[in-house]
C-alpha positions in Angstrom: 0.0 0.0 0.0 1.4 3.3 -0.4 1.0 5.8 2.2 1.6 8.9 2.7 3.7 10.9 5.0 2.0 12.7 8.0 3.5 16.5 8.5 5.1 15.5 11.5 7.2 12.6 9.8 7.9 15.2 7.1 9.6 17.9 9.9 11.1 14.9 11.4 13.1 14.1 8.3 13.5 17.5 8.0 15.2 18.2 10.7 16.9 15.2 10.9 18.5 16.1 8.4 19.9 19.0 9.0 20.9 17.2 12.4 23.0 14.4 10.4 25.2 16.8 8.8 26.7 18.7 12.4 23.0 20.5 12.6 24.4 22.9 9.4 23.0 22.1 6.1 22.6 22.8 2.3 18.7 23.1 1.0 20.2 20.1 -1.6 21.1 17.8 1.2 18.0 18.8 2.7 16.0 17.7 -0.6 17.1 14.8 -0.9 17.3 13.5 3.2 13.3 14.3 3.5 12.6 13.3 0.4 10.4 15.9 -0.9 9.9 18.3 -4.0 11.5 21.7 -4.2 8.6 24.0 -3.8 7.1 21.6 -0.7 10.8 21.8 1.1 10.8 26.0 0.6 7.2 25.8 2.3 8.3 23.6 5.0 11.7 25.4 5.8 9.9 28.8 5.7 7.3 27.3 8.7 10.3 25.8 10.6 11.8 29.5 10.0 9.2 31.1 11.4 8.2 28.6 14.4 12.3 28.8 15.3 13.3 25.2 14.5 15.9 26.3 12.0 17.5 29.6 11.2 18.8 29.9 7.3 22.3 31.6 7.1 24.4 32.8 4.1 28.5 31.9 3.8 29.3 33.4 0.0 27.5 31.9 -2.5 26.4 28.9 -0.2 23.1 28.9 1.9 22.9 26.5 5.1 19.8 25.9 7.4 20.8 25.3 10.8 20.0 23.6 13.3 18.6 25.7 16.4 18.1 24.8 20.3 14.4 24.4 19.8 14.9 22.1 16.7 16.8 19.9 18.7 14.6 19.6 21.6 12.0 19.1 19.2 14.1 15.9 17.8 14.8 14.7 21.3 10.9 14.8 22.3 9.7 13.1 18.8 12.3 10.4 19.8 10.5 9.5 23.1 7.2 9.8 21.2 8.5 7.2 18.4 9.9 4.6 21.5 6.0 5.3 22.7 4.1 4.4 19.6 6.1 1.6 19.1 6.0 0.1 22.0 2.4 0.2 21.6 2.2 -0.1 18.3 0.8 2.6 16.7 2.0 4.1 13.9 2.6 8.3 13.9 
C-alpha cells in the first residue's frame, strides 16, 4: 500500500536532516534526506523559519539551514514519542 507521510514525519526528516550533517545544512542535502519536491521543502523550511526550528544563514555563494536549540529539543521529544508508539504499536 502506499501511504503517505503525515506533516510530523515530514519535519522529522526534515530536521533530521539537517541534524545528520553537524545541525548545518545545504537546502540540496535537505531535498534529498526528507525526500520531498523543491517547492514543498521551501514551504516547509519557511514554517520551521518562522516557528524557530531552523535559522537559514548565508557563507558566499552557499546557503545552510541550521539547526537551532528548539529544533533539537523538538528531535529529542519526537524520539520518546516514536519509542511510545512503538511500543504500543501505533503508527505516527
Amino acid at each position: 500500500m502506499n501511504e503517505r507521510r503525515s506533516k510530523l514525519s515530514i519535519l522529522w526528516d526534515i530536521l533530521h536532516t539537517i541534524q545528520k550533517k553537524d545541525g548545518k545544512a545545504k537546502p540540496t542535502h535537505i531535498l534529498y534526506g526528507a525526500n520531498l519536491s523543491h517547492d514543498r521543502l521551501k514551504g516547509y523550511l519557511e514554517k520551521l523559519m518562522q516557528d524557530g526550528f531552523i535559522e537559514k544563514v548565508t557563507e558566499g555563494r552557499n546557503t545552510y539551514y541550521l539547526l537551532t536549540k528548539k529544533g533539537n529539543e523538538f528531535l529529542m521529544e519526537f524520539r520518546k514519542i516514536q519509542k511510545l508508539s512503538d511500543a504500543f504499536g501505533i503508527e505516527i
